[in-house]
C-alpha positions in Angstrom: -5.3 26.3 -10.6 -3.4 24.9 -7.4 -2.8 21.9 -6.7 -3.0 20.0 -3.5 -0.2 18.4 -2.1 -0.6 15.6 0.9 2.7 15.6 3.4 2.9 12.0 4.8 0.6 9.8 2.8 2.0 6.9 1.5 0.5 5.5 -1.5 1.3 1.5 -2.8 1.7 1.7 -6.4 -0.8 -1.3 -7.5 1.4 -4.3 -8.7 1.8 -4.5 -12.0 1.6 -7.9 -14.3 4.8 -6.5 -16.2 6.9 -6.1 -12.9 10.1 -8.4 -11.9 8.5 -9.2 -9.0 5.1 -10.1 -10.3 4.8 -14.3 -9.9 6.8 -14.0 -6.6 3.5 -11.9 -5.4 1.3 -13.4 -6.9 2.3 -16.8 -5.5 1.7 -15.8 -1.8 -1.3 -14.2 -2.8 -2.3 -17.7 -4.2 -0.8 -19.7 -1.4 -2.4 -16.9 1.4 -5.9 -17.5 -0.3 -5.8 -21.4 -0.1 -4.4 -21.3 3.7 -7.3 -18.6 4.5 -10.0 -21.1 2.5 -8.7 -24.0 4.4 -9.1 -22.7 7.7 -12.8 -21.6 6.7 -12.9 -18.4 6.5 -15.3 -16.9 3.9 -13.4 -15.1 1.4 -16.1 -12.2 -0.4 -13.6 -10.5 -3.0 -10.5 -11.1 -4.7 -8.5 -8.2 -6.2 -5.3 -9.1 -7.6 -3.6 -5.8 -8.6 -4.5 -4.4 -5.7 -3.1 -7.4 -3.5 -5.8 -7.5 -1.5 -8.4 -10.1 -0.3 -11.2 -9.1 1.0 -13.4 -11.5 4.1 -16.7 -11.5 5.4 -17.0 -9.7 8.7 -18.5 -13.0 10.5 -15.3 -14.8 9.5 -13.0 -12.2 11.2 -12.9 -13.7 14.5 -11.7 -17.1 13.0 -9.0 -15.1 11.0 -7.2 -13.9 13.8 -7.6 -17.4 15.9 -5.8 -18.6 12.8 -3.5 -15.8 11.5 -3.0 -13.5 14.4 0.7 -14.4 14.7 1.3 -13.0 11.6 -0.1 -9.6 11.6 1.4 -6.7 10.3 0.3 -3.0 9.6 -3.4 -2.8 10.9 -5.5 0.1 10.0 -8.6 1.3 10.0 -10.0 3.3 7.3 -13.4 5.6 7.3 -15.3 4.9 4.0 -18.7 6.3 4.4 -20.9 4.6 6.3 -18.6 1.5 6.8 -14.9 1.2 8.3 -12.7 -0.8 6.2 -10.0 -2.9 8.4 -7.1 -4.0 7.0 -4.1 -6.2 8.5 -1.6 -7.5 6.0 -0.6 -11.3 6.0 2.5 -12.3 4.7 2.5 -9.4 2.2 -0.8 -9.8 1.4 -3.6 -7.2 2.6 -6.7 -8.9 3.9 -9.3 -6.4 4.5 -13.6 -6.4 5.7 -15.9 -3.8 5.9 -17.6 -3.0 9.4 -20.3 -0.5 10.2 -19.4 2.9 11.6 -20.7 3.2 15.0 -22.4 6.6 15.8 -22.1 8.0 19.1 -24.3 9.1 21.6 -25.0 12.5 22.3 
Protein backbone atom coordinates (compact mmCIF):
# COMPACT_ATOMS: atom_id res chain seq x y z
CA UNK A 1 0.00 0.00 0.00
CA UNK A 2 1.38 3.68 -0.57
CA UNK A 3 1.49 6.01 1.60
CA UNK A 4 0.73 9.64 1.30
CA UNK A 5 3.19 12.15 1.85
CA UNK A 6 2.10 16.10 2.47
CA UNK A 7 5.06 18.65 1.23
CA UNK A 8 4.70 21.77 3.36
CA UNK A 9 2.30 21.04 6.24
CA UNK A 10 3.47 21.86 9.36
CA UNK A 11 2.09 19.95 12.16
CA UNK A 12 2.49 21.20 16.22
CA UNK A 13 3.26 18.21 18.13
CA UNK A 14 0.53 18.64 21.15
CA UNK A 15 2.42 19.71 24.30
CA UNK A 16 3.04 17.14 26.43
CA UNK A 17 2.64 17.17 30.52
CA UNK A 18 6.22 15.31 30.63
CA UNK A 19 8.03 18.16 28.52
CA UNK A 20 10.75 20.73 30.05
CA UNK A 21 8.82 23.31 28.88
CA UNK A 22 5.44 22.19 30.26
CA UNK A 23 4.60 24.79 33.43
CA UNK A 24 6.24 27.65 31.41
CA UNK A 25 3.12 26.91 28.80
CA UNK A 26 0.91 26.16 30.76
CA UNK A 27 1.37 29.42 32.86
CA UNK A 28 0.52 31.82 29.80
CA UNK A 29 -2.08 29.61 28.94
CA UNK A 30 -3.41 30.32 32.54
CA UNK A 31 -2.44 33.90 32.68
CA UNK A 32 -4.03 34.40 28.69
CA UNK A 33 -7.37 32.80 30.03
CA UNK A 34 -7.75 35.17 33.03
CA UNK A 35 -6.71 38.38 30.85
CA UNK A 36 -9.36 37.10 28.10
CA UNK A 37 -12.09 36.44 31.09
CA UNK A 38 -11.45 39.85 32.51
CA UNK A 39 -11.92 41.74 29.50
CA UNK A 40 -15.38 39.69 28.94
CA UNK A 41 -14.98 37.77 26.51
CA UNK A 42 -16.96 34.47 26.58
CA UNK A 43 -14.58 31.68 26.60
CA UNK A 44 -16.68 28.19 25.17
CA UNK A 45 -13.76 25.53 25.39
CA UNK A 46 -10.61 24.89 27.01
CA UNK A 47 -8.08 22.37 25.61
CA UNK A 48 -4.95 22.25 27.30
CA UNK A 49 -2.79 19.85 25.22
CA UNK A 50 -3.76 21.29 22.40
CA UNK A 51 -2.93 24.96 23.72
CA UNK A 52 -5.85 26.20 22.49
CA UNK A 53 -8.87 28.30 23.81
CA UNK A 54 -11.59 28.39 22.08
CA UNK A 55 -14.43 31.88 22.17
CA UNK A 56 -17.79 32.41 21.26
CA UNK A 57 -18.14 34.01 17.87
CA UNK A 58 -20.25 37.08 19.45
CA UNK A 59 -17.25 37.88 21.68
CA UNK A 60 -14.78 38.10 18.73
CA UNK A 61 -15.18 41.67 18.01
CA UNK A 62 -14.31 42.50 21.81
CA UNK A 63 -11.14 40.20 21.38
CA UNK A 64 -9.52 42.06 18.96
CA UNK A 65 -10.54 45.70 20.56
CA UNK A 66 -8.63 44.12 23.35
CA UNK A 67 -5.86 41.83 22.02
CA UNK A 68 -5.37 42.97 18.42
CA UNK A 69 -1.90 44.29 19.20
CA UNK A 70 -0.79 41.07 19.90
CA UNK A 71 -1.75 38.91 17.01
CA UNK A 72 0.27 36.54 15.43
CA UNK A 73 -0.30 33.76 12.79
CA UNK A 74 -4.01 34.07 11.70
CA UNK A 75 -5.67 31.46 9.71
CA UNK A 76 -8.55 30.30 8.58
CA UNK A 77 -9.38 26.74 8.33
CA UNK A 78 -12.42 24.91 6.36
CA UNK A 79 -14.15 22.36 8.71
CA UNK A 80 -17.37 21.32 7.14
CA UNK A 81 -19.91 23.51 7.34
CA UNK A 82 -18.11 26.02 9.71
CA UNK A 83 -14.64 27.99 9.28
CA UNK A 84 -12.46 27.69 12.29
CA UNK A 85 -10.36 31.06 12.85
CA UNK A 86 -7.50 30.97 14.66
CA UNK A 87 -4.98 33.88 15.81
CA UNK A 88 -2.38 33.03 18.43
CA UNK A 89 -1.92 35.25 21.55
CA UNK A 90 1.18 35.25 23.36
CA UNK A 91 1.75 31.58 22.40
CA UNK A 92 -1.52 30.67 22.96
CA UNK A 93 -3.99 29.78 20.02
CA UNK A 94 -7.41 31.34 20.49
CA UNK A 95 -9.75 29.99 18.01
CA UNK A 96 -14.05 30.30 17.04
CA UNK A 97 -16.05 28.64 14.66
CA UNK A 98 -17.97 30.75 11.96
CA UNK A 99 -20.37 29.66 9.32
CA UNK A 100 -19.12 29.03 5.73
CA UNK A 101 -20.68 31.41 3.47
CA UNK A 102 -22.08 29.92 0.13
CA UNK A 103 -21.86 31.86 -2.79
CA UNK A 104 -24.14 32.96 -5.24
CA UNK A 105 -24.43 31.49 -8.52
Amino acid sequence: MAALYLVGVQLEERTSVLAEDFTTKLSAFNQLTRDIRAAGVVIKHLVVLDNKIFIDQDSVDLFLQRFGGELHRISFTPAGRCTRNTMRVRGVDVAWYTSVKEQDQ
